[in-house]
N, C-alpha and C positions, 0 to 999 in steps of 0.2 A: 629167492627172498633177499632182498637188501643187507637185511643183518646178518647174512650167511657170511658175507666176506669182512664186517667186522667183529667176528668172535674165533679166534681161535681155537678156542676148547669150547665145552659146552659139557657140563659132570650132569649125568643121569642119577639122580640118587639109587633105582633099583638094580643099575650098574654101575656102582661106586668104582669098584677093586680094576674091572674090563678100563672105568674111564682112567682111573688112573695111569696102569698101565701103556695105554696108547700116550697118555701126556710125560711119561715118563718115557717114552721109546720119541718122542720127539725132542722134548727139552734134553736128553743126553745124563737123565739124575741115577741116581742110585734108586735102590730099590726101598731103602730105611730112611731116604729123604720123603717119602710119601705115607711113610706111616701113621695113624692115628688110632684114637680112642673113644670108645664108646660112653661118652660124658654119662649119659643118660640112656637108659633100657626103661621098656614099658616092663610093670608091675608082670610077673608070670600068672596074678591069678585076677587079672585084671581081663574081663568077656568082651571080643567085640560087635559092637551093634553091628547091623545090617542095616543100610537103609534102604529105601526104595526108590522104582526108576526114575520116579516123579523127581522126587530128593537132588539123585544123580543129575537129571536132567535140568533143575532147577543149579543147583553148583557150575556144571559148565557152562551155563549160560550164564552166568552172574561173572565166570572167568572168563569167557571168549578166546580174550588174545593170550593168554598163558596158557592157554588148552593149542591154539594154533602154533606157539612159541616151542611146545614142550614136544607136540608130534612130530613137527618139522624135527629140532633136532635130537629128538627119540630115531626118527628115522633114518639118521645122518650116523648116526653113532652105528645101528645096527648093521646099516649099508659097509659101513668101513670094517666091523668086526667079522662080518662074512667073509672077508678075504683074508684074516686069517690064519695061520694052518697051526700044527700038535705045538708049535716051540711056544708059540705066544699063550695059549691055553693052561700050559705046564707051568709058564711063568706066573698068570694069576693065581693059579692055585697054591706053587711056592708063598705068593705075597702074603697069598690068605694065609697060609700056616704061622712065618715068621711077623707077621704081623699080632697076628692072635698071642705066641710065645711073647711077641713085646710088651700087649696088652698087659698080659700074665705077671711080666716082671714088672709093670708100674702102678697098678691097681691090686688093691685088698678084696676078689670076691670074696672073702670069709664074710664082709662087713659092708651094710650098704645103711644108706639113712634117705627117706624121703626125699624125692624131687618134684618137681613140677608137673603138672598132667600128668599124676597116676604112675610118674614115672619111678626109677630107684637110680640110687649114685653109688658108688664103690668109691671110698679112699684111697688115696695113694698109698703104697708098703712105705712100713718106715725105713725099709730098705732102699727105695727109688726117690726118699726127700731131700737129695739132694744130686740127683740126675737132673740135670737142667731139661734135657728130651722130655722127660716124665712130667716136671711141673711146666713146662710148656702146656702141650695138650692139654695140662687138664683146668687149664684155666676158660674165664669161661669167656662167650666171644668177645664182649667188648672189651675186655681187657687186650687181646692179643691184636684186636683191632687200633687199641691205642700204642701199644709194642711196635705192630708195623708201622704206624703212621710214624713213631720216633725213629725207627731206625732208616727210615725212607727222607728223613732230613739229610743231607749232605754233610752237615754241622754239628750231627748227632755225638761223633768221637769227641770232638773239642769240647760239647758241651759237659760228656762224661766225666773228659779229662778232669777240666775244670772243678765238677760237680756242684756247677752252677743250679741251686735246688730250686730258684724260681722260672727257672725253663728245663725242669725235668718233669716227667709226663708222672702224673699218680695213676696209679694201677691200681684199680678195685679189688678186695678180695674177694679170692673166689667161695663155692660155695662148701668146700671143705676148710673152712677157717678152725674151725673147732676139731679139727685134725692137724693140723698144722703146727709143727715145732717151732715157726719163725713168728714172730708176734708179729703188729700191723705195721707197726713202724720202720721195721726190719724188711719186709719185703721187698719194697723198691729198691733198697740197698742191697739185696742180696741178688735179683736182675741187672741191678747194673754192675756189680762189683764181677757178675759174667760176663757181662758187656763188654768189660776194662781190659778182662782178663784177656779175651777171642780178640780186641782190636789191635 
């Protein structure tokens, strides 16, 4: 397949932890550089339908090329995790534990408020509000998509420096605002004044 040799990675969602892993035994990262959080969980008393083959069969064929896109490298992933052996196993497992302990310390299960699709959100601990790791993750994508597009600026420091506010990017709030110590105004100052800090 053509696009085989332009994608270097390719993340399985039902093997999140496995792709990690291999992308982190490549790229040469730590193991807390790949951590994340579970924004969003379905509802626990939430039933799921069953549909039927017609349904199924109706879906893939409405997908076609994300159906051929997903096996292909569903099959590529699986190919390279057969080789394998106990160290690399032991490691996902490790990831999954200290990962989940990270979850643990930046999230409030005691406390969750409606999300999207049947889903539920957990707050941040007022312990972890001001762990930059913690309100990282838990913002939601387009915010960290506009984050990376700034810091992918070459210019980005200078414009810090400066605090040139009409070429600073606005961050939307996320959807824990009503948990949030920092008012709206205050957030983009308090990412950047990170920013300042790490440059």
């Amino acid at each position: 397949m053509e696009l085989d040799g332009r994608f270097g990675h390719v993340f399985i969602l039902e093997k999140l932890d496995e792709s990690l892993m291999l992308f982190k035994e490549d790229m040469c990262w730590k193991m807390e550089d790949l951590f994340y959080l579970h924004r969003m969980k379905t509802a626990t008393n939430r039933t799921k339908e069953a549909i039927s083959e017609e349904t199924r069969d109706r879906i893939l064929k409405a997908n076609f090329a994300d159906s051929i896109l997903y096996e292909w490298f569903k099959a590529k992933l699986e190919k390279r995790l057969a080789t394998k052996g106990p160290e690399f196993w032991a490691e996902v497992e490790e990831f999954r534990r200290r990962r989940e302990e990270f979850e643990g310390s930046c999230l409030d299960m005691s406390e969750w408020v409606p999300g999207p699709y049947a889903s539920i959100q957990h707050p941040l601990r007022r312990s972890a509000r001001r762990n930059m790791h913690c309100r990282t993750l838990i913002q939601a994508d387009i915010t960290l998509t506009k984050l990376v597009s700034f810091l992918q600026d070459p210019n980005y420091k200078e414009v810090v420096k400066e605090n040139d506010k009409d070429k600073l990017p606005f961050f939307a709030v996320d959807e824990f605002v009503h948990f949030d110590p920092f008012p709206r105004q205050d957030k983009l100052a308090w990412v950047i004044d990170n920013i300042r800090h790490k440059s």
